[in-house]
Structures are given as structure tokens and as C-alpha cells.
C-alpha positions in Angstrom: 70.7 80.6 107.2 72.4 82.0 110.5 71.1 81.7 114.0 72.4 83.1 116.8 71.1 81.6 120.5 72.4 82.5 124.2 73.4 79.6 125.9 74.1 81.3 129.5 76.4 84.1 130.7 78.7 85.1 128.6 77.7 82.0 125.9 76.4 82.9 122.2 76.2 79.9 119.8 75.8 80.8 116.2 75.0 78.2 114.0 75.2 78.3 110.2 73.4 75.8 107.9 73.1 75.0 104.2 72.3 72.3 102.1 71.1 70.5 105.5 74.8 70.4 107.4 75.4 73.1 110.4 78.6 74.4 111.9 78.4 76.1 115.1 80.9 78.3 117.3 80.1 79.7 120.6 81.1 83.3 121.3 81.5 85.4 124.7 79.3 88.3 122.7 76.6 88.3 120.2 78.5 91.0 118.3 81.3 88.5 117.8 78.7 85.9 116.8 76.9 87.6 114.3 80.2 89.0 113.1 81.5 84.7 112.5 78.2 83.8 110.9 77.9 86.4 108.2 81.5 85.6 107.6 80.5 81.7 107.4 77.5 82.9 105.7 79.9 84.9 103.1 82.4 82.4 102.2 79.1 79.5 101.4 77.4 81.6 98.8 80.2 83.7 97.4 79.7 87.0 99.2 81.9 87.3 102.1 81.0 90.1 104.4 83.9 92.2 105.8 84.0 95.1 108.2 85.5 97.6 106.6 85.6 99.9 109.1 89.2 99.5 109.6 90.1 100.1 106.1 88.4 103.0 105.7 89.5 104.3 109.2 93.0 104.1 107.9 94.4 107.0 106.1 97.3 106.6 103.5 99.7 108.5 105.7 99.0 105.7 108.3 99.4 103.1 105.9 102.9 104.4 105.1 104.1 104.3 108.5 102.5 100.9 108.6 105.1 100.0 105.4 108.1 101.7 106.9 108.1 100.0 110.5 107.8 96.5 108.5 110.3 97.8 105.7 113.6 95.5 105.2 115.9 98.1 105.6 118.7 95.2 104.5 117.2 95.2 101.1 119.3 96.5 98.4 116.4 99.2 97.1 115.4 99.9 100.5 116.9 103.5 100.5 115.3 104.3 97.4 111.4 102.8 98.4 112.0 105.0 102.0 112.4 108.2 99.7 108.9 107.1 97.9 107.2 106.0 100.6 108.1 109.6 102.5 106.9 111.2 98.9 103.5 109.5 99.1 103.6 110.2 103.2 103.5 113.8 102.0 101.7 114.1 99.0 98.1 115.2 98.5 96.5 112.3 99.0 98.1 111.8 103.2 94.4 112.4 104.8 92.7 110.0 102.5 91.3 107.0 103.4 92.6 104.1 101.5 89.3 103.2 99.7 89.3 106.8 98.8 91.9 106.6 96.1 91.2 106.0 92.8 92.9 105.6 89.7 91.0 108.6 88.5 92.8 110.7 91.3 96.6 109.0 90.5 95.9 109.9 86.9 95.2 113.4 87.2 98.2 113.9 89.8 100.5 111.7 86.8 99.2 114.9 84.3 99.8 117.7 86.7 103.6 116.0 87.6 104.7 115.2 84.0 103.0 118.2 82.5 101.1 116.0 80.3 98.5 118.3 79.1 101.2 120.8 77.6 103.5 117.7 75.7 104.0 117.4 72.5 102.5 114.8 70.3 105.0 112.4 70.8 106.5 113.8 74.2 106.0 111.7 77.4 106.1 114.6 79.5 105.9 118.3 78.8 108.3 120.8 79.8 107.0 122.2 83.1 107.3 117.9 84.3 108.5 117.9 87.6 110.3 114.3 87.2 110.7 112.0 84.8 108.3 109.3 83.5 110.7 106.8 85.4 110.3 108.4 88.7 106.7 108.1 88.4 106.2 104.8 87.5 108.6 103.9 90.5 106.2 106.1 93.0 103.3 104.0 92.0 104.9 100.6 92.3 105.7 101.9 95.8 102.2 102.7 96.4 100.8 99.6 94.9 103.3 97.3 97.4 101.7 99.6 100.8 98.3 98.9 99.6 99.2 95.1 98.9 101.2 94.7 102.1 98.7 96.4 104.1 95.9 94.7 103.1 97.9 91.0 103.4 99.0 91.8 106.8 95.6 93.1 108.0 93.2 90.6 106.2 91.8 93.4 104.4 90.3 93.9 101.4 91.4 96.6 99.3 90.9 97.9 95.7 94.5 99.0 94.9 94.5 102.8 92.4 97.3 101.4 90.5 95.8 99.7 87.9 96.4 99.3 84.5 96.3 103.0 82.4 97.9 104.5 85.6 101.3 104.5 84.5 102.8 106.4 82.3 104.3 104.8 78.9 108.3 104.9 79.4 110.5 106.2 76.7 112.5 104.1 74.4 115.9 102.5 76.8 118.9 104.9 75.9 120.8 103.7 72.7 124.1 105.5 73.0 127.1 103.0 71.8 130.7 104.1 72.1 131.8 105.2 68.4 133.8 102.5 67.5 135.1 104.8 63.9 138.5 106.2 64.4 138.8 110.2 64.5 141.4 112.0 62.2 143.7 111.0 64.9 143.3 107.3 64.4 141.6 107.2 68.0 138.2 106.1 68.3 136.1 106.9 71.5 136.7 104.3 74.1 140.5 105.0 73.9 139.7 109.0 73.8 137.8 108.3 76.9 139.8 106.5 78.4 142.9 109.1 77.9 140.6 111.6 79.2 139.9 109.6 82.2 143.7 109.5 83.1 143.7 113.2 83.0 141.1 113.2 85.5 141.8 114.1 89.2 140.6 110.7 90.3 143.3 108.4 89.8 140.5 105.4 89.9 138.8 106.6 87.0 140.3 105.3 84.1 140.4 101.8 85.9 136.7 101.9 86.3 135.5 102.7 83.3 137.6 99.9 82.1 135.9 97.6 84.8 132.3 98.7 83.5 132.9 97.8 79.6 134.4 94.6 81.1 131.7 92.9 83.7 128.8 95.1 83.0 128.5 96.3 86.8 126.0 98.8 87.9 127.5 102.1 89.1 125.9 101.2 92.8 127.2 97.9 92.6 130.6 98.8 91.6 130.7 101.8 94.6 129.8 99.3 96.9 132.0 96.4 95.8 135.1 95.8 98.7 138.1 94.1 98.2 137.2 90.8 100.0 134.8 90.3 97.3 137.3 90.3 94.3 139.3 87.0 93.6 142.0 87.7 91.0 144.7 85.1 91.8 142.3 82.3 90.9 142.5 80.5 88.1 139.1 82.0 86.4 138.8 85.5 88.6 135.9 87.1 90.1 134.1 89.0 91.4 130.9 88.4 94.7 128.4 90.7 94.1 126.2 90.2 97.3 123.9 93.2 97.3 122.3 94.2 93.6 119.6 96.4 92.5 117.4 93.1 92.0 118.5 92.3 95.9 120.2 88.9 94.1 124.1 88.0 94.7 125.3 86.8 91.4 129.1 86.5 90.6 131.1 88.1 88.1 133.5 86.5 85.5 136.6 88.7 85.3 138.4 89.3 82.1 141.9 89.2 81.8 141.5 93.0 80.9 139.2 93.6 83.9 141.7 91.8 86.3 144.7 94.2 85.0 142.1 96.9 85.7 141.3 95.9 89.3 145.3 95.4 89.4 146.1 98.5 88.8 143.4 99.7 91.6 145.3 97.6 93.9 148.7 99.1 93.5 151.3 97.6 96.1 148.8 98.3 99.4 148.1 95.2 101.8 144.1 94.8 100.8 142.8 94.6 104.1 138.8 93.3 105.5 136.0 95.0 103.3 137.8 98.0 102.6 136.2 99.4 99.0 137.8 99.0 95.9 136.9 102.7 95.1 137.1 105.8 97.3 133.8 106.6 97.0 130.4 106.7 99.2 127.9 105.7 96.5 127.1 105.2 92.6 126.9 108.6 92.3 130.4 109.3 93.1 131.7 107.7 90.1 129.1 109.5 87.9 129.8 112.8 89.2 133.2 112.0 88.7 132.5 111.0 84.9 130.6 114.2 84.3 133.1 116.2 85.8 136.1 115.0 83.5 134.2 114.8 80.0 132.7 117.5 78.1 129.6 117.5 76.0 131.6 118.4 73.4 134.1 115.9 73.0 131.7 113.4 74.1 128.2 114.4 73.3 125.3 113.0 75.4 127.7 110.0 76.8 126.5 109.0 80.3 127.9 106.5 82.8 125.1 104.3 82.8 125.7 104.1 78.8 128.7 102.2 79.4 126.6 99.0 80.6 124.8 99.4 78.3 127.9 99.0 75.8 128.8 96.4 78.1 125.9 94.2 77.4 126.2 95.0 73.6 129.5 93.4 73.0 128.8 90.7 75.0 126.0 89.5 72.4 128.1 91.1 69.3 131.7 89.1 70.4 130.5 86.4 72.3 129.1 82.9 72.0 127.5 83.1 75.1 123.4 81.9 75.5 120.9 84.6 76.4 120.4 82.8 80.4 124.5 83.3 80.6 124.7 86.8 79.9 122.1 87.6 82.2 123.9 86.0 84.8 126.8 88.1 84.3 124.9 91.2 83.6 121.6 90.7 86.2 118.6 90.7 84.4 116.4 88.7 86.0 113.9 88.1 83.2 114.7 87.1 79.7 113.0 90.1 78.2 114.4 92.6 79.6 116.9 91.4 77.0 115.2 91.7 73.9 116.8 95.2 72.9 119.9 93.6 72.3 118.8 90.3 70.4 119.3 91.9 67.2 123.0 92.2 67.7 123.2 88.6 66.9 120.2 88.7 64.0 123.4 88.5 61.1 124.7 84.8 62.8 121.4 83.5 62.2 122.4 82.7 58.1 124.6 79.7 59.3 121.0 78.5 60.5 119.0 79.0 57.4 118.3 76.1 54.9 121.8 75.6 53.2 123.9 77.3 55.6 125.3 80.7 54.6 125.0 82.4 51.1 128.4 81.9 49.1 128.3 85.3 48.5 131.1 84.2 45.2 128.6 81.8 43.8 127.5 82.1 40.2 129.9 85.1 39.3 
């Protein structure tokens, strides 16, 4: 039970008591009293009272502004949550108040962008989709880190939309392996790839294609990766990887075919400061540069990012190393965002059955 008393100018004591103990504060205004002792009141029985006046007063648009003044521009995805934030600063939904949003709403606008009513039956999106299911499910964990961060920062309470059924299901991760069967030519398709990339009109092609088979590298990470970061007269070469798409450094083992790779990049220049080991601006400067010098014909539905994906394979298919070692190299940052590739290994696991491997000669 609250009271509230004046004790003189400017003096209001509210008192709260339960169970036969009181706390009191004393307040310049009786609004600010009342306001403490239904809080007090709140927290004691379980039903907190908040003003939500603010958070209704404040509109999505104004909670995106809100993020991007208090955005870590430093952060390695930070370019990528400004573009989402600026989608959501523009999108229908800009005038609503934040309590206004439901998950009803988000779902409807996920069908209208993926075209989800004209899909096939087992089609993510249907043809007139206006991204990809990725892109969506990256706009909504945008939109569920404002409302989180808004609410933190202004001691709010706040249902957030994104909620479980919300996002759409993702397709299958791509599966595309360099074809390791020779062609009539006796060539199979890493070294036609790799004779294609040294027809190409960027000399550093070849080299970092050879690099990505050989340390897993992200395109972005690669593009950004400077010489002062690469150690290759060391007696186990590496490579500093400071800024990743997970915003972790981790360092990168160099093979002795990736250090003749980075060699070759080198050439006989004096490697100067944090000059880049590749002329180009971003990650996708090397993939336009891989589109541009394969054809869909001679390499059908091959894509950059399918080369770390290669990468990873052969780690687990000529390797010894544990799961936690190869996700050091490659950057996962959770052990099952590795379980696609666990079944490269599933034919080693005989030597662990009862009695070892099967003679296969036995009993003939």
C-alpha cells in the first residue's frame, strides 16, 4: 500500500509498505512520487508499472537514428547493418510507433518481398521476390538489435516483432566442389581454373584463388588483408587477420603452397606500411574479377565464395586436424556451423568401430 504525504514546500514523501516493513523517498513533486511508489509497488507484487509514453511516442524511424548515432562504425559489419538500418529508416513501417509492430505486420511484408504467395511448393521465394531469403533474415536481425538496444539504453520495455515464425526458412548452404575427375585432357578443374585465371587481365588472379583453396579466407577479408599482416620468412608463416565478418582477429597458418602464392604477389617491390596485398577496393573486386574471366560454360554455376567452401572441405577430407582447429583457421565461431562438413570424415570412423577396420581380404 502507497501513501504519498507533503512534508512542506517542495517536500512529497511516499512511503510503500508490505508485509509490515516501509521504504520511503521524498520527492520535489507529487508526480514524481506517485510515479517511485507504483514503481516500488510494481517490483513487490510482480507487476511493475512503466510509463510507456515514451515508447509509444517513439516512432521506428526515430529509433533508427537512435541506432546509427550509437553505431560502432569500427565494427567489421558495420557498413552492411548502416545499409539495413537505412532500409528499415525507409520502409513502410517509418511512422509507426514501436509498440505498433507486430510480427503479424513483418510477416506479411516477408510475403509481399519474397513473393511467397506465388512460390512453388518447395521454393523459398517466388519469382517476382525482390531479394533473397538471406537478405531478409539479415533485415530482421537488424531490426530486432534497434528494438533491443533501444529498449536497454532507455529502460524500456518493449515486445520486439521478430519472433520466432518471422523469418524465413534459408535454403540448403551451396554444395558446389571443384571436380576433382580429369577431363579428356587429363586436367581436372582446379588446374583448368587456375590456367584460366592466368589468362585473365588481373595479374593477381591466379595467385588468389590459390590463397583461397589454401587458408580458407573470406573474399572481404582477403581484399582487406595488407602486407604488414603477412609473415612468410617465419619459420611457420602467417597471416593477422584483424578485422573478420564475425568482428574476431584470428591468425592464419600459411601453407607452403599459399606462401609461394603470396610470393609470387610480392614480386621484387620493397613491401612498404599497410599497403594491400591486392589492388582492389573491396571483396567484390575479386568476385567481379572471377566472374569476368570464367564462363558458365566451362565452369557451370562456380562462384567465388564456393572456393571456401572447397577450402573447408579438404581441410576435413586431408587433414587430421580437430573440429575447434579448423574453425580457428577457417572462423566459425560456433561448432555447428560446421556440421555440413562432418560427413567428410564419416569413412575414418571404421578404425574406431569394435575390431578396428574390416579386412576387407578376410575369409576369401
Amino acid at each position: 500500500m502507497a501513501t504519498i504525504d507533503k512534508r512542506g514546500e517542495g517536500q512529497w514523501r511516499a512511503r510503500v509498505r508490505r508485509d509490515g516493513k516501509s521504504l520511503t523517498r521524498t520527492f520535489e513533486t507529487r508526480d514524481e512520487a506517485q510515479a517511485w511508489a507504483l514503481r516500488i509497488e510494481g517490483k513487490i507484487v510482480g507487476d511493475e508499472y512503466q510509463d510507456r509514453r515514451k515508447v509509444q511516442a517513439t516512432s521506428l524511424a526515430e529509433a533508427c537514428d537512435w541506432y546509427l548515432e550509437n553505431l560502432n562504425r569500427k565494427q567489421a559489419d558495420a557498413k552492411n547493418k548502416v545499409s539495413k538500418v537505412s532500409y528499415w529508416r525507409s520502409s513502410e513501417f517509418a511512422s509507426w510507433s514501436l509498440v505498433s509492430l507486430r510480427p503479424a505486420d513483418l510477416i506479411r511484408w516477408r510475403r509481399a518481398v519474397l513473393d511467397e504467395d506465388n512460390r512453388d511448393e518447395d521454393e523459398i521465394a517466388g519469382p517476382g521476390a525482390k531479394v533473397g531469403s538471406q537478405t531478409v533474415v539479415h533485415r530482421l536481425n537488424v531490426l530486432s538489435q534497434i528494438y533491443a538496444q533501444w529498449a536497454l539504453a532507455h529502460d524500456q520495455t518493449v515486445t520486439c516483432p521478430v519472433v520466432r515464425g518471422v523469418r524465413p526458412s534459408l535454403p540448403d548452404g551451396r554444395s558446389r566442389r571443384l571436380d576433382p575427375n580429369p577431363d579428356r585432357d587429363g586436367r581436372d578443374e582446379e588446374t583448368r581454373l587456375l590456367a584460366t585465371a592466368e589468362r585473365s587481365s588481373r595479374p593477381w588472379l591466379k595467385a588468389a584463388i590459390v590463397i583461397a583453396l589454401e587458408t580458407c579466407m573470406r573474399q572481404s577479408e582477403l581484399a582487406e588483408l595488407t602486407w604488414d599482416r603477412v609473415r612468410l620468412n617465419v619459420e611457420d608463416p602467417f597471416a593477422d587477420l584483424p578485422k573478420t565478418k564475425n568482428d574476431r582477429p584470428r591468425r592464419i597458418p600459411l601453407s607452403v603452397r599459399a606462401v609461394a602464392a603470396f610470393e609470387t604477389l610480392k614480386g621484387a617491390s620493397i613491401i612498404i606500411g599497410k599497403r594491400k596485398v591486392l589492388p582492389v577496393e573491396t571483396g567484390r573486386g575479386i568476385a567481379h574479377a572471377f566472374r569476368a574471366a570464367i564462363s558458365e560454360d566451362e565452369f557451370q554455376d562456380l562462384r567465388w565464395h564456393d572456393l571456401r567452401h572447397e577450402a573447408i572441405s579438404r581441410l576435413f577430407e586431408r587433414t587430421d586436424l580437430r573440429d575447434n582447429e579448423i574453425m580457428a583457421i577457417s572462423g566459425h565461431i560456433r561448432p555447428e556451423m560446421l556440421t555440413r562438413y562432418t560427413h567428410l570424415r564419416a569413412d575414418r570412423l571404421g578404425s574406431r568401430l569394435p575390431g578396428g577396420r574390416l579386412n576387407v581380404h578376410a575369409n576369401r
